[in-house]
C-alpha positions as CSV (number, residue, x, y, z in Angstrom):
1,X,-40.5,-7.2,-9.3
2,X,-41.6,-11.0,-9.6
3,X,-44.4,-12.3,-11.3
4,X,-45.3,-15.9,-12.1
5,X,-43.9,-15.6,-16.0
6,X,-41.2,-12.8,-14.9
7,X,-38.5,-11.4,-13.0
8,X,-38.3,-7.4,-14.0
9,X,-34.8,-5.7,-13.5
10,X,-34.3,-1.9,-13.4
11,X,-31.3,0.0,-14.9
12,X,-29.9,3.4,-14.4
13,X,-26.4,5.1,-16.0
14,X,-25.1,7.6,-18.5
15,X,-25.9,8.6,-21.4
16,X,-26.7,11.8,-22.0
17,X,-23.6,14.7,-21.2
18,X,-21.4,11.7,-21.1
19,X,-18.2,13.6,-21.2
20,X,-16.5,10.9,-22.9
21,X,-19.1,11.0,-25.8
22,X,-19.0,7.0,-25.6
23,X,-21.5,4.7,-25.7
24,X,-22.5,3.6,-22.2
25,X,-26.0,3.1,-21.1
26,X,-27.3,1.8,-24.9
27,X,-24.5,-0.5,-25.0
28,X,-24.3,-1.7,-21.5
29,X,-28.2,-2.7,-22.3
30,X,-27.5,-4.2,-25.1
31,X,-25.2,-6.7,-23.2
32,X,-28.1,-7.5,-20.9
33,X,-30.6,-7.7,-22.7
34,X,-28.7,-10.1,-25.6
35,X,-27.9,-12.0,-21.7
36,X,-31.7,-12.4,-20.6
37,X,-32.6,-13.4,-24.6
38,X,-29.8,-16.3,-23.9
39,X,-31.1,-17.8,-20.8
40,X,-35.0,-17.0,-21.6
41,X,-34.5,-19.4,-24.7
42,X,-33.4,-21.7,-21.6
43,X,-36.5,-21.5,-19.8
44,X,-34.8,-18.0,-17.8
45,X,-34.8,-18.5,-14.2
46,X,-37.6,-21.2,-12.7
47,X,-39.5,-21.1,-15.2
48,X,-40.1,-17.1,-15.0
49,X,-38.5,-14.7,-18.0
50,X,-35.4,-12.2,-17.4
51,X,-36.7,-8.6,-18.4
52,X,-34.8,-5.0,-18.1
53,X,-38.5,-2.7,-17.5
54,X,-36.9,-0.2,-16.2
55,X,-34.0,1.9,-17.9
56,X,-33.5,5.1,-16.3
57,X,-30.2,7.7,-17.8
58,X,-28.6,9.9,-15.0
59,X,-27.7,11.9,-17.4
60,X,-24.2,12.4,-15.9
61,X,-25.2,14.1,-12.8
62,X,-28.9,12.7,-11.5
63,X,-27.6,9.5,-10.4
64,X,-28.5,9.2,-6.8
65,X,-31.8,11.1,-8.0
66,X,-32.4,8.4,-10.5
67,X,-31.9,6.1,-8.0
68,X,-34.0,7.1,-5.5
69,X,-37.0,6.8,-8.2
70,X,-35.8,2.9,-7.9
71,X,-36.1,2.6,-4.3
72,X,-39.2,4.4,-4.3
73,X,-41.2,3.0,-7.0
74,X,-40.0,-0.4,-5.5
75,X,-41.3,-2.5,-8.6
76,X,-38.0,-4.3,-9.7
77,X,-36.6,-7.0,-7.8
78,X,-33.2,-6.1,-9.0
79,X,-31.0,-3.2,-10.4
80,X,-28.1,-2.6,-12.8
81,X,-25.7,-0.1,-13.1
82,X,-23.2,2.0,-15.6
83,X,-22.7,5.1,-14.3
84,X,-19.8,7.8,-14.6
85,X,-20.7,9.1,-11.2
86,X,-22.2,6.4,-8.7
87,X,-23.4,8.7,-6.2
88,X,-27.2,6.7,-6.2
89,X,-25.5,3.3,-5.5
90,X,-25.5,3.4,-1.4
91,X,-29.6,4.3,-1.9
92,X,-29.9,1.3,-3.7
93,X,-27.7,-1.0,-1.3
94,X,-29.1,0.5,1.4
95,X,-32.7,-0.5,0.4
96,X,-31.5,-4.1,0.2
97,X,-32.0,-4.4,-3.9
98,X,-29.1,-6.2,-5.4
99,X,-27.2,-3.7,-7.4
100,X,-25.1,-5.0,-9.9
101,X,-22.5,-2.5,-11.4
102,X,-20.0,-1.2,-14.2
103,X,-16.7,-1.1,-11.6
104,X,-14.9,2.6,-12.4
105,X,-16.5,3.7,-9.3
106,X,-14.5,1.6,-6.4
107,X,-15.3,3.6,-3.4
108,X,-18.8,3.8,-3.8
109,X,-19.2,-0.2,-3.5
110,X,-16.3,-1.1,-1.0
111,X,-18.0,-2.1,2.3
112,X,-21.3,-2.6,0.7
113,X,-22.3,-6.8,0.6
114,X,-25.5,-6.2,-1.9
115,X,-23.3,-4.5,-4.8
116,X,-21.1,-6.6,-7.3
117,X,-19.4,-6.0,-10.0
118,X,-17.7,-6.9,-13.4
119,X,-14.8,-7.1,-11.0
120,X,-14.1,-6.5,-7.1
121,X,-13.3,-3.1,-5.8
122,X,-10.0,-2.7,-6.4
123,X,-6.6,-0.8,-5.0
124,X,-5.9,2.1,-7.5
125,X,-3.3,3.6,-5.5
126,X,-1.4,0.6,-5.3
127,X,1.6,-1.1,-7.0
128,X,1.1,-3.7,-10.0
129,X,3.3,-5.6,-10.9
130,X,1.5,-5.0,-14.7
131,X,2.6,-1.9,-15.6
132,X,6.6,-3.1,-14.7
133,X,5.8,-6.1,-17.2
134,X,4.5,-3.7,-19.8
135,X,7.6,-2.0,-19.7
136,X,9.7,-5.2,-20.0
137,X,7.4,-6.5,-22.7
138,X,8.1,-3.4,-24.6
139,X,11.5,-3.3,-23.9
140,X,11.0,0.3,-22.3
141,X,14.3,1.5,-20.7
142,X,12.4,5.2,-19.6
143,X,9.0,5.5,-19.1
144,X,6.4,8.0,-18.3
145,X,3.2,8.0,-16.1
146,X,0.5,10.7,-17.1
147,X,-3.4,11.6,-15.5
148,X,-5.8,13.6,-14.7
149,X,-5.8,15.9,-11.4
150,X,-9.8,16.3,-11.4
151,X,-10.4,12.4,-11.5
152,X,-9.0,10.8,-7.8
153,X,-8.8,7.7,-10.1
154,X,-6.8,8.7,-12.9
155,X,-4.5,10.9,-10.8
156,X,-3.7,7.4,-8.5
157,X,-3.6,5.3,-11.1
158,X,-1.1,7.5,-12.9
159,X,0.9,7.9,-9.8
160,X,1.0,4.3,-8.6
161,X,2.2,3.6,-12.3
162,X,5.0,5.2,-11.6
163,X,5.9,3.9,-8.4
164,X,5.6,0.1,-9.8
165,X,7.9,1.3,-12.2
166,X,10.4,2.6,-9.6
167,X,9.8,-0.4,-7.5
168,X,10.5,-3.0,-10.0
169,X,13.0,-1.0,-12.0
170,X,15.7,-3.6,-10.8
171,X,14.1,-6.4,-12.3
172,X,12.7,-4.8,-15.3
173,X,15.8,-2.4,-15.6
174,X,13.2,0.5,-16.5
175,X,12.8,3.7,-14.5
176,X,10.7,6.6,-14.3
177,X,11.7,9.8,-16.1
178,X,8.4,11.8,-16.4
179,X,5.2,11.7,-14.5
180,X,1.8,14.3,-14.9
181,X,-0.9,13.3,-12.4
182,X,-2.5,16.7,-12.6
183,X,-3.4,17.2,-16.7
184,X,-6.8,18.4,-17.1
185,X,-9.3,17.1,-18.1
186,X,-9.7,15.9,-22.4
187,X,-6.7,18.5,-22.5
188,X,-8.3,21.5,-23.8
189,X,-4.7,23.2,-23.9
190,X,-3.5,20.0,-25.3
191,X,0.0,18.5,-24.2
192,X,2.4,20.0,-25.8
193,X,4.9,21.2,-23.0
194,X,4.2,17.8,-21.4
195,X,5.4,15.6,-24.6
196,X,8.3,18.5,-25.3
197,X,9.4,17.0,-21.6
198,X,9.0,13.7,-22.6
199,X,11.2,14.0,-25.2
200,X,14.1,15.7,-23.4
201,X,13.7,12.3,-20.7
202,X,14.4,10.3,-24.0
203,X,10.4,8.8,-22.9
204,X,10.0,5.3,-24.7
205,X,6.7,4.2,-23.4
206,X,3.6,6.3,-22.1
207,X,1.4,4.5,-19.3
208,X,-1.9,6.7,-20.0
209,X,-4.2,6.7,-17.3
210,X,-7.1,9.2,-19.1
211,X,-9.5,8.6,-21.2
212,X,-9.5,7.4,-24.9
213,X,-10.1,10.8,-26.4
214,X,-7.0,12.3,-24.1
215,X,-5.2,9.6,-25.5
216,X,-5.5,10.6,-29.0
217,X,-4.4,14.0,-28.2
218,X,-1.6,12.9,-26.7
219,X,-0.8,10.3,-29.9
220,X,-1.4,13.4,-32.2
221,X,1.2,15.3,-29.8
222,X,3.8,12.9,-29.9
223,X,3.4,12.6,-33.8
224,X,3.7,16.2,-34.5
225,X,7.1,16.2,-32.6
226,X,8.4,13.5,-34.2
227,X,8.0,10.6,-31.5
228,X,6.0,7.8,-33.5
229,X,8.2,5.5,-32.0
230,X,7.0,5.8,-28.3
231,X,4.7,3.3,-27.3
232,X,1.3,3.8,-25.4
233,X,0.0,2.1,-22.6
234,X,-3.9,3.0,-22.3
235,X,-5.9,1.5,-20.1
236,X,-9.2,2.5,-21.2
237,X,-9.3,2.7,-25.1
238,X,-10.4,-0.6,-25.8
239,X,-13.1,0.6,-28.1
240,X,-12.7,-1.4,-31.6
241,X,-14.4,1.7,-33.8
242,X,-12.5,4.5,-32.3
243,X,-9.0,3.0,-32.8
244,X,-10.3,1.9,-36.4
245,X,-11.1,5.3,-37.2
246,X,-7.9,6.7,-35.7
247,X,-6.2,5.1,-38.9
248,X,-2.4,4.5,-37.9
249,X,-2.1,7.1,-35.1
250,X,-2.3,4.1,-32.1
251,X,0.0,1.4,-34.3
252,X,2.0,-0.7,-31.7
253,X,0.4,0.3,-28.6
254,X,-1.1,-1.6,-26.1
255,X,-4.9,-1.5,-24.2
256,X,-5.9,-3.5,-21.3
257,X,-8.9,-5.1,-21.5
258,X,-10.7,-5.9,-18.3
259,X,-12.3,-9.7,-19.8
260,X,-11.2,-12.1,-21.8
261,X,-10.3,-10.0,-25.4
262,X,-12.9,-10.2,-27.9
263,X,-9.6,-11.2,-29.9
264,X,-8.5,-14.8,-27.3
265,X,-9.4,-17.8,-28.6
266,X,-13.5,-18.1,-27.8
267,X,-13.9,-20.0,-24.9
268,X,-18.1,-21.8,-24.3
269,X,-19.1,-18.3,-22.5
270,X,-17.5,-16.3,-24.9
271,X,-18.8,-17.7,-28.3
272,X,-22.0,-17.5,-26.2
273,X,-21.7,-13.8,-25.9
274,X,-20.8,-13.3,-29.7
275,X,-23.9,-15.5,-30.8
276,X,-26.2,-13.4,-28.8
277,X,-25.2,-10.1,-29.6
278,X,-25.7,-10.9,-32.9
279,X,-28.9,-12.7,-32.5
280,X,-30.6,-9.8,-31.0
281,X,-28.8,-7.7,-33.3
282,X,-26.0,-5.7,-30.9
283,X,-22.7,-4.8,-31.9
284,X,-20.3,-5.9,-29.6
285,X,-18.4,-3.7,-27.7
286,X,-16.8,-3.6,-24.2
287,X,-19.9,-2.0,-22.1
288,X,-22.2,-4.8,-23.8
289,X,-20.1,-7.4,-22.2
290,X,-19.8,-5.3,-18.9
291,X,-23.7,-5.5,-19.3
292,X,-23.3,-9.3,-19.8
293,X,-21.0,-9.9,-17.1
294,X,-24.0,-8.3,-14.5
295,X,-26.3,-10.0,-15.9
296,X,-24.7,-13.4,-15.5
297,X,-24.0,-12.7,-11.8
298,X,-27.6,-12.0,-11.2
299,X,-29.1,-14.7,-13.3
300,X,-26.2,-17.2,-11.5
301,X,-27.4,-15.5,-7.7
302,X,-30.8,-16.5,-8.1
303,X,-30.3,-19.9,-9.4
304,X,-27.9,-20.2,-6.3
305,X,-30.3,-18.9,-3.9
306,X,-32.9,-21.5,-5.2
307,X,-36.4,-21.4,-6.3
308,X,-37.8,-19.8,-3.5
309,X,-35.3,-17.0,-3.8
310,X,-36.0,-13.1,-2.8
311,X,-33.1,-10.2,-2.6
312,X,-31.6,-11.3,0.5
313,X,-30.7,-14.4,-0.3
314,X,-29.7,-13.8,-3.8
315,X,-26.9,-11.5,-1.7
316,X,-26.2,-14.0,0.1
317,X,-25.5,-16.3,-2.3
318,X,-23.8,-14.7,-4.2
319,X,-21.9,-13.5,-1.6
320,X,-20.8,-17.6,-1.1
321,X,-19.7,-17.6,-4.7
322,X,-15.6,-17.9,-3.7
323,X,-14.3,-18.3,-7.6
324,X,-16.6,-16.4,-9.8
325,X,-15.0,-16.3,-13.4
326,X,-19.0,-15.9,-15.5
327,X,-17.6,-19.2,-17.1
328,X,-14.2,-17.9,-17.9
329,X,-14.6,-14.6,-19.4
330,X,-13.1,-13.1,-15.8
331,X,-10.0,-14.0,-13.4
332,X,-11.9,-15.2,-10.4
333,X,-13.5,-13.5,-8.2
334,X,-14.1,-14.0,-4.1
335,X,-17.6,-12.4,-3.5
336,X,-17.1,-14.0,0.5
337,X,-14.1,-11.5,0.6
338,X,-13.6,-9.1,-2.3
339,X,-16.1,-6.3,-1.0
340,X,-13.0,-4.5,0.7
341,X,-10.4,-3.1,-1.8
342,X,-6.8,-4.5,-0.6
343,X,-4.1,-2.3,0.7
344,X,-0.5,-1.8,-0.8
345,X,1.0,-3.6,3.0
346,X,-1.8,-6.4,2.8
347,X,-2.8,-7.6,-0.5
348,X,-3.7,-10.7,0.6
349,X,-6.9,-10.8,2.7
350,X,-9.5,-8.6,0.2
351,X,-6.9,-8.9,-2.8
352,X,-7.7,-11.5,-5.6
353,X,-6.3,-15.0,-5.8
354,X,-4.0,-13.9,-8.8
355,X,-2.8,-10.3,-10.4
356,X,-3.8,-10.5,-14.1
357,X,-3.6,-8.3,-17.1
358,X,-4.9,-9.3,-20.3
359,X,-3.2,-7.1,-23.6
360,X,-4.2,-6.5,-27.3
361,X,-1.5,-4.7,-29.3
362,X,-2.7,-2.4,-32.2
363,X,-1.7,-3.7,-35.8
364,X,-3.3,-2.4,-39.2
365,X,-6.2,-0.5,-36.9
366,X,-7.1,-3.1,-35.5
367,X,-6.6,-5.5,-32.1
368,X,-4.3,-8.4,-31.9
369,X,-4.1,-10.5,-28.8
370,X,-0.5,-10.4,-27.2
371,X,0.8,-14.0,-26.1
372,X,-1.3,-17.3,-26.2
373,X,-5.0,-16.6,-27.4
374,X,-6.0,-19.5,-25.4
375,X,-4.9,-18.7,-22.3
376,X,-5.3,-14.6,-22.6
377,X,-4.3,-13.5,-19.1
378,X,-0.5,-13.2,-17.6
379,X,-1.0,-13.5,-14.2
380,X,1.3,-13.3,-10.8
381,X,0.7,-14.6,-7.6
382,X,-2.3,-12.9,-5.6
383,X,-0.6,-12.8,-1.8
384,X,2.4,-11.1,-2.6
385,X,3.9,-8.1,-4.5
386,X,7.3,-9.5,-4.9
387,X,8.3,-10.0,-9.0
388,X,8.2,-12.9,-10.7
389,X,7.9,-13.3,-14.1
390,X,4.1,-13.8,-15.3
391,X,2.4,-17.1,-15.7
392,X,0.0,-17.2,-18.6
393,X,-3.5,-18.9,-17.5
394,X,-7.0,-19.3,-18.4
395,X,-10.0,-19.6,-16.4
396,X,-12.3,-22.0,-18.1
């Protein structure tokens, strides 16, 4: 995959029968390739151009075969990754190609040194310290937890939710009154018992672990019994053209968004993003920057591993990189140590230096950061679990 004018990258992810219906593969290109046009105007990496020759979709369910046809054809020095099911990445890992990845898909990286992501693996089934601050920041007094049964991640996220409520409720003087872990999937029966249950708990804020179109039913739900004043809490709906379109159903609620918010004040790497995307024509969404998150951790492995650099020791270098922020667009990350999701007892030795959330609140249809635009994350301590109120940081 190296020449003496390039350096060819594969990619492989969903598109096609993405349940969702999103944009994932296109956009999650579109991020790396408006990346590579940024540092090829630089000269790329020694001298040699950044290219993407390779784009294969999985098509939901062909991952691992898609990846295979990586390994096998062996003609890309490195690959990148946005899948819905990661089932291929091990084949890739195992090969010893550097396999840089969209991170919804945890398990199937922890352990492995070669694959990194737009953030470390992380604990879904334990306690943050986020969701009790939502609550105080909303002023919350009973909230609910809700997620899906068929998705591992969605039910723990929606059940650790609940337990960080419970286990800050002193401090935050919430508690939990209503908890669904097991909803299926896009609620084809919609939600209707489940909000009619919420309302009897006196619910005041919804933590959503599911999807952005579940989401919507659920908004749609509370509206039609009369519950426009409960707040949402979603964790994936950060998606600028679907909340847009949804008119005033999300007004007031919250998204997490996993970088710094399109909406913070633009630090160098940001403004950086924004030029590119609209140099090479992209709209900017939150896949394009996953995509330009990967790319900037391979482009910044190779430069590390120096000019006579080959997959190995791009993994190894990278794997020296101890506070990785991609120029502060990301709370930083330990690539020596962060291969190993933490545990709820030890969140010390694989967890990350600091707990961080960064919010945009919904106004007029569109997204507003929450708190100081220039320093968009609140943040807690990363060794410990114990409240404290959140310090707002940047990472520039």
């Amino acid at each position: 995959g190296v020449t003496d004018d390039e350096i060819r990258f594969s990619a492989v992810g969903t598109q096609a029968n993405n349940p969702l219906g999103t944009c994932v593969l296109d956009c999650y290109l579109d991020g790396i390739n408006a990346y590579f046009a940024y540092r090829n105007s630089e000269g790329g990496a020694f001298g040699r151009d950044l290219v993407v020759t390779t784009a294969l979709d999985d098509q939901l369910s062909q991952n691992q075969v898609k990846a295979l046809e990586i390994v096998t054809a062996n003609d890309t020095f490195a690959t990148f990754s946005a899948a819905q099911v990661g089932n291929g990445w091990a084949d890739i890992a195992e090969a010893g190609i550097p396999l840089y990845v969209w991170t919804i898909n945890p398990a199937e990286m922890t352990g492995k040194e070669g694959i990194f992501g737009n953030r470390e693996p992380i604990c879904i089934s334990c306690t943050r310290r986020a969701d009790a601050y939502i609550a105080q920041l909303v002023g919350a007094k009973k909230v609910a937890t809700v997620g899906y049964g068929i998705s591992e991640n969605s039910k723990q996220c929606a059940e650790s939710s609940a337990e960080a409520i419970e286990l800050y409720a002193d401090e935050v003087d919430a508690e939990v009154v209503y908890t669904n872990a097991d909803l299926a999937f896009g609620l084809p029966n919609g939600i209707g018992p489940g909000v009619t249950a919420m309302k009897d708990a006196g619910t005041e804020l919804v933590i959503g672990c599911i999807d952005l179109n579940g989401m919507k039913t659920l908004a749609q739900e509370l509206e039609r019994q009369g519950m426009d004043d409960v707040v949402l809490m979603h964790t994936n709906t950060y998606d600028h053209a679907f909340v847009a379109e949804a008119g005033d159903l999300f007004e007031g609620d919250y998204v997490q968004v996993g970088f710094r918010p399109f909406e913070a004040e633009p630090n160098d790497a940001l403004a950086a993003y924004q030029e590119w995307m609209e140099e090479t024509g992209s709209e900017p969404t939150e896949l394009a920057m996953i995509g330009w998150l990967n790319a900037d951790l391979a482009y910044q492995g190779i430069i590390a591993a120096g000019e006579d650099f080959d997959r190995q020791k791009v993994i190894d270098a990278t794997n020296e990189m101890t506070e990785y922020t991609a120029d502060g667009l990301l709370q930083p990350i330990d690539w020596s140590r962060q291969h190993v999701a933490p545990t709820q007892e030890d969140p010390a030795t694989h967890g990350s230096k600091y707990e961080c959330i960064a919010l945009v609140q919904v106004q007029d249809g569109e997204f507003v950061m929450v708190g100081d635009a220039a320093k968009p994350w609140s943040c807690w301590p990363g060794e410990t679990r114990d409240w404290s109120e959140p310090e707002r940081m940047t990472f520039d």
